[in-house]
N, C-alpha and C positions, 0 to 999 in steps of 0.2 A: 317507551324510552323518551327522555324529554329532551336530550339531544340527537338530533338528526345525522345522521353521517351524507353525504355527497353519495351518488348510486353508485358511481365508480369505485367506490373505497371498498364497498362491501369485500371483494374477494382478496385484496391485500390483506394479509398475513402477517402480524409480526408478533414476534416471541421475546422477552427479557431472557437471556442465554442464562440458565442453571445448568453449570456445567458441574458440578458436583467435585471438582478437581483439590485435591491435597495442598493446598498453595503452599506448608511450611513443609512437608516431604517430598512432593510430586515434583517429578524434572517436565516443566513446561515446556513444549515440543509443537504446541500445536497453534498458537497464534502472532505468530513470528515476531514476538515481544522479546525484550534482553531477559535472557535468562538465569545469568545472575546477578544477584540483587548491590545496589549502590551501597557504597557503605556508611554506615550508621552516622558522622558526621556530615554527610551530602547536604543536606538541607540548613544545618546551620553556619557552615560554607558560603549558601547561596544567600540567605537572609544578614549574611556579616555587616555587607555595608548596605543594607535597608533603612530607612529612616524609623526611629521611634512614631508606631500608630501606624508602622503599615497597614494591619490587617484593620484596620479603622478609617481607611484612606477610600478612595474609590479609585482603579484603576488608572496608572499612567503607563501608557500605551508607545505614544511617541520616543523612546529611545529607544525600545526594541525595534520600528520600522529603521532607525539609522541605521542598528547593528546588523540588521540584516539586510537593508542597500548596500551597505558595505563590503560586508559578506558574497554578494552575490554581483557585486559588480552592477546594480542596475540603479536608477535614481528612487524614491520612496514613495514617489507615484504611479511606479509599475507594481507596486505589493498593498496586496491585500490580508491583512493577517486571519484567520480563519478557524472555528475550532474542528483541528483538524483537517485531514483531506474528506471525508466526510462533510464536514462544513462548508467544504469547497463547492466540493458537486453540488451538493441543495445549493446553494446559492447561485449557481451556472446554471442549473433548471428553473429555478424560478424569475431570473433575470433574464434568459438568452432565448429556453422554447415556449412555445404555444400548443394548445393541444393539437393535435393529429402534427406535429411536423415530425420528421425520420432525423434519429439519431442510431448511433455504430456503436457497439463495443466487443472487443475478444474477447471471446468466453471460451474456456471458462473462468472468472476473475470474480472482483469484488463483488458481494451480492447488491449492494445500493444501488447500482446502478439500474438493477433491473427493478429494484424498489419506486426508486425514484421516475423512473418511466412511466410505470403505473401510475403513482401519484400526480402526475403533473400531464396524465394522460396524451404523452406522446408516442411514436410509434417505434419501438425497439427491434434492431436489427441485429444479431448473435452473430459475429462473425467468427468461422472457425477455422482451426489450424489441419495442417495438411498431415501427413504419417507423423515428418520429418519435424514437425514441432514449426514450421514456417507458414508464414501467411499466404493464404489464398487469396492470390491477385484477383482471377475472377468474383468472387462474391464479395472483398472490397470495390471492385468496378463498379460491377452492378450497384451496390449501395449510393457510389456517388453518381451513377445513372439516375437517380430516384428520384431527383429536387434532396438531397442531403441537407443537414440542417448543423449537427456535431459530429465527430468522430472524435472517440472516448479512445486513448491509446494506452493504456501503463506500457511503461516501460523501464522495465522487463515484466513481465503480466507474471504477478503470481499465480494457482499454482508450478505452472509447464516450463517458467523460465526462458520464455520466447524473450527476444529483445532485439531493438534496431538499432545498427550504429549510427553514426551522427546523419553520412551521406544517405539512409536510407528512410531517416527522419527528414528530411530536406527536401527527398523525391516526394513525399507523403504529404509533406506541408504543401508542395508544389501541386499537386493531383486534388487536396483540397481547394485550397483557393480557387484554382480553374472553374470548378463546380459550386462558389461562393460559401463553400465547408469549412466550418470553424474544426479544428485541430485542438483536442486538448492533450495533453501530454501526462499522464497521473507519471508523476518521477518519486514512487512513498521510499522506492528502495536506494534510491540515488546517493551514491558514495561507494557502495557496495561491489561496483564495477562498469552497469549499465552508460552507455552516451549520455551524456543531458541536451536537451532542446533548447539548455538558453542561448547558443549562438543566434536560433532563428530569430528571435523576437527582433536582430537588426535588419533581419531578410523579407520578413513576411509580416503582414498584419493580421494574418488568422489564426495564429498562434497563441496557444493560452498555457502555462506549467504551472500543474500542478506538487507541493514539495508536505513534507510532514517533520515533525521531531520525535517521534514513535519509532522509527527504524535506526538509521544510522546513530542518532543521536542517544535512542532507547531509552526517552523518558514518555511513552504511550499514556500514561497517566495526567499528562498535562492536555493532553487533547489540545494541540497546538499545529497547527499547519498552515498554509499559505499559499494565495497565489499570486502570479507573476504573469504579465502581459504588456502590450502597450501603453501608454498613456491615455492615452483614447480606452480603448477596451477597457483599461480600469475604470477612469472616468464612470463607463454605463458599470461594469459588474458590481463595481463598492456602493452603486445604493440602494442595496438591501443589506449593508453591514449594519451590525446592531451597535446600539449605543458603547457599548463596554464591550468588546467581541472577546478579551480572556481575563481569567481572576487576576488579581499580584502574584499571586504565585506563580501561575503555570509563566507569568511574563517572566518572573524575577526568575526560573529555574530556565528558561531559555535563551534572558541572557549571558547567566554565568556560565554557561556551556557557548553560547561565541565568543567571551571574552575567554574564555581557555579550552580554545579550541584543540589542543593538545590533549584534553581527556576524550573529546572525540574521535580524533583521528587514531588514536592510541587501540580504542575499544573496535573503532569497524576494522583496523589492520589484524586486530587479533582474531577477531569474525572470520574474517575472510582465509586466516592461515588453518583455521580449525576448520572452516566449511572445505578448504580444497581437501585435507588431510583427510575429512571424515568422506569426501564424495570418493579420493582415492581407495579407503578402505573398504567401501562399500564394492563399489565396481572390482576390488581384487580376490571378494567374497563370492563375485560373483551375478551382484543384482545390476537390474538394467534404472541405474542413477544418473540425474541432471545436474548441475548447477553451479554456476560461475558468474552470475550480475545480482545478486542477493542473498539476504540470511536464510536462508533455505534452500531446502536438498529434494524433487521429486522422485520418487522412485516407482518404480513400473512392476511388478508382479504379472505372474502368467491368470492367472485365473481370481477375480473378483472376490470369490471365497477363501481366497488367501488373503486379500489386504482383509478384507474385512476381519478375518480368525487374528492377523497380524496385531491390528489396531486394537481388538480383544485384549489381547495376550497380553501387550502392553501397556494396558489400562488399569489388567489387574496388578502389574509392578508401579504402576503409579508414573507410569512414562507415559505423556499425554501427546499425541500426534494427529494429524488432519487426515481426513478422508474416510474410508471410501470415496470419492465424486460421482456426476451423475455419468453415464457413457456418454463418447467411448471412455471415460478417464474411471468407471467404476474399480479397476482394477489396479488403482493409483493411490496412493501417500502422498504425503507433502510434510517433513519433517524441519522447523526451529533451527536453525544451528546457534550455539550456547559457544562460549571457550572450549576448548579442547577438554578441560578436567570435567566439565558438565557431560562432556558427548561419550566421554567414557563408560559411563553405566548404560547408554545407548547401543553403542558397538558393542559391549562383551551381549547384551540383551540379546541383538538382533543375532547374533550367532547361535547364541541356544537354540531361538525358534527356528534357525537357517535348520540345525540338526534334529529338529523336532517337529518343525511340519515341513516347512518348505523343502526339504530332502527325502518326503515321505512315495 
C-alpha cells in the first residue's frame, strides 16, 4: 500500500451507510430527518432574489453570520458557521484536545463522537444514565475528578430523551469550570422543547453551543450548523474554518428560512402536536414510550427479540425506524416523528404487530 495510514487508525471503522430504503414509498422513521418532503417550488423561492451567476460565484458567507447574530441574539463573533454539527465536533477536536487528554459523553448518542475520540486519540469516557433515564451524578464526578478536558452534553441526548433544564445546565457549567472543563452543549433538536444554554455564554466562559438546520428547521441536506461561544473561544475555535465553510446554496436555503421564519416555526409546532398525539397513542396502546424535547419518540419493549422482529416487520412495510441499540437499550426503538398524516400508516402498523407478536 503506498499510502500509510497512522497505527491508531487501523481499528477505526467506517462504513458509507447503504441503507437500501424506498425513498419514493418508504415512511422515513429512522433518521430523525423531516419527513415530509418541501414542496416542489421551495427552491426557486429561495433562489428568487439570487443574483444572475450565482452558481458561478464563489461563496458569500457574511450575511448569513448577520441573520443568525440576529437570530440568536448574540454579536457575529460568537458564530462559527459549520458544515453541520458534525462539523462542529471535528473542529472542537482538532482545535481544543491533545492526544491522551479525557473527554465525557452520554451514551448512548451520536456515534462521532466516539469516532472522533479515536481519531484525534483522546481518551473517551461513556457516561451513563440511571433506570429513570437521569444522569449519574457519581460517574459524572468521578469524570471531572480525572484532570477533565470536555464534556460533550446534547441536549436532550437522542435516542432516551434525557434532557436538562436551564438551572441544571447552569449547575453543570458551574461543576465544569471549577474542574477547568470545557462544557459543550450539542442543542441539534433545540426548538423542539429542550432549555438552550445560550443564557450561559453571559455567565461562564467554558461554555460552548452547539445548533444545526437539519432538525427543527429540516433541511438536513444542506449540512449546515454552527457554533456559538465567547469571543475569545471563538477567536481560538474559528481557526481551523475552511476557506468557504458552505456552498450558495446550502447559505441561500438557510437564509430564506430566517427571513421567514414563520415556515419554521409553523413545521416544529406541527412536530411537536403530532409527536405528543402519536407518544399519547402509543402509551394508551400500551407500550412503555418517551418523548417530549424532540422529533422523536423511544420506545421500550420487554424483550430484545421483540424490537428486533418489530423493526423487521416494519422494514418489510417499508416503515424505516432506528434500533435495536446496544444494552441495556437492545430492547429499545427510537421512532422519526413526521405530521400527523405521515404517522398514520405508523400507528395503524404498530397495532397489527401489537396483535400479532407483541400479544403473543
Amino acid at each position: 500500500m503506498f499510502i500509510k495510514r497512522n497505527s491508531h487508525l487501523r481499528n477505526i471503522k467506517r462504513f458509507r451507510v447503504s441503507e437500501g430504503r424506498d425513498l419514493e414509498k418508504g415512511l422515513r422513521l429512522d433518521r430523525n430527518e423531516k419527513v415530509d418532503n418541501w414542496p416542489p417550488d421551495f427552491i426557486s423561492k429561495v433562489l428568487k432574489s439570487k443574483p444572475k451567476g450565482f452558481f458561478s460565484m464563489y461563496p458569500e458567507i457574511d450575511p448569513l453570520y448577520k441573520k443568525l447574530a440576529n437570530y440568536l441574539k448574540v454579536d457575529v463573533s460568537q458564530i462559527l458557521i459549520n458544515s453541520g454539527i458534525d462539523g462542529a465536533i471535528k473542529n472542537i477536536y482538532s482545535v481544543l484536545t491533545e492526544p491522551n487528554d479525557n473527554v465525557a459523553v452520554f451514551s448512548p448518542t451520536y456515534l462521532m463522537y466516539e469516532v472522533y475520540s479515536s481519531i484525534f486519540k483522546v481518551n473517551l469516557f461513556p457516561l451513563t444514565y440511571s433506570n429513570d433515564y437521569k444522569l449519574k451524578e457519581d460517574e459524572l464526578n468521578n469524570f471531572l475528578n480525572s484532570d477533565p478536558k470536555i464534556l460533550f452534553l446534547p441536549n436532550p441526548n437522542q435516542p432516551i430523551e434525557s434532557s436538562l433544564s436551564l438551572n441544571e445546565l447552569r449547575e453543570t457549567a458551574s461543576k465544569c469550570k471549577n474542574k477547568n472543563c470545557l462544557l459543550v452543549i450539542d442543542e441539534a433538536y433545540n426548538l423542539f422543547g429542550a432549555d438552550t444554554g445560550l443564557p450561559l455564554l453571559k455567565e461562564f466562559n467554558n461554555v460552548i453551543i452547539l445548533r444545526t438546520f437539519s432538525k427543527a428547521f429540516g433541511v438536513p441536506s444542506i449540512r449546515t450548523g454552527y457554533t456559538i461561544s465567547t469571543k475569545e473561544n471563538m477567536e481560538i475555535i474559528s481557526k481551523m474554518r475552511m476557506a468557504h465553510e458552505q456552498s450558495s446554496l446550502s447559505i441561500a436555503v438557510a437564509e430564506y428560512l430566517l427571513d421567514n421564519f414563520d415556515i419554521v416555526d409553523d413545521y416544529v409546532n406541527k412536530i411537536k402536536n403530532s409527536r405528543d398525539s402519536t407518544l399519547k397513542e402509543l402509551q394508551n396502546l400500551g407500550f412503555e414510550a418517551r418523548g417530549k424535547h424532540g422529533n422523536y419518540i423511544f420506545i421500550k419493549f420487554k424483550e430484545k427479540s421483540i424490537a428486533k422482529e418489530v423493526v423487521e416487520k416494519l422494514r418489510q412495510k417499508l416503515i424505516y425506524v432506528k434500533g435495536p441499540y446496544k444494552a441495556p437499550y437492545d430492547n429499545c426503538i427510537c421512532i422519526t416523528v413526521g405530521v400527523e398524516e405521515k404517522m398514520k400508516s405508523f400507528i395503524d402498523e404498530i397495532k397489527i404487530l401489537k396483535k400479532n407478536i407483541l400479544n403473543k
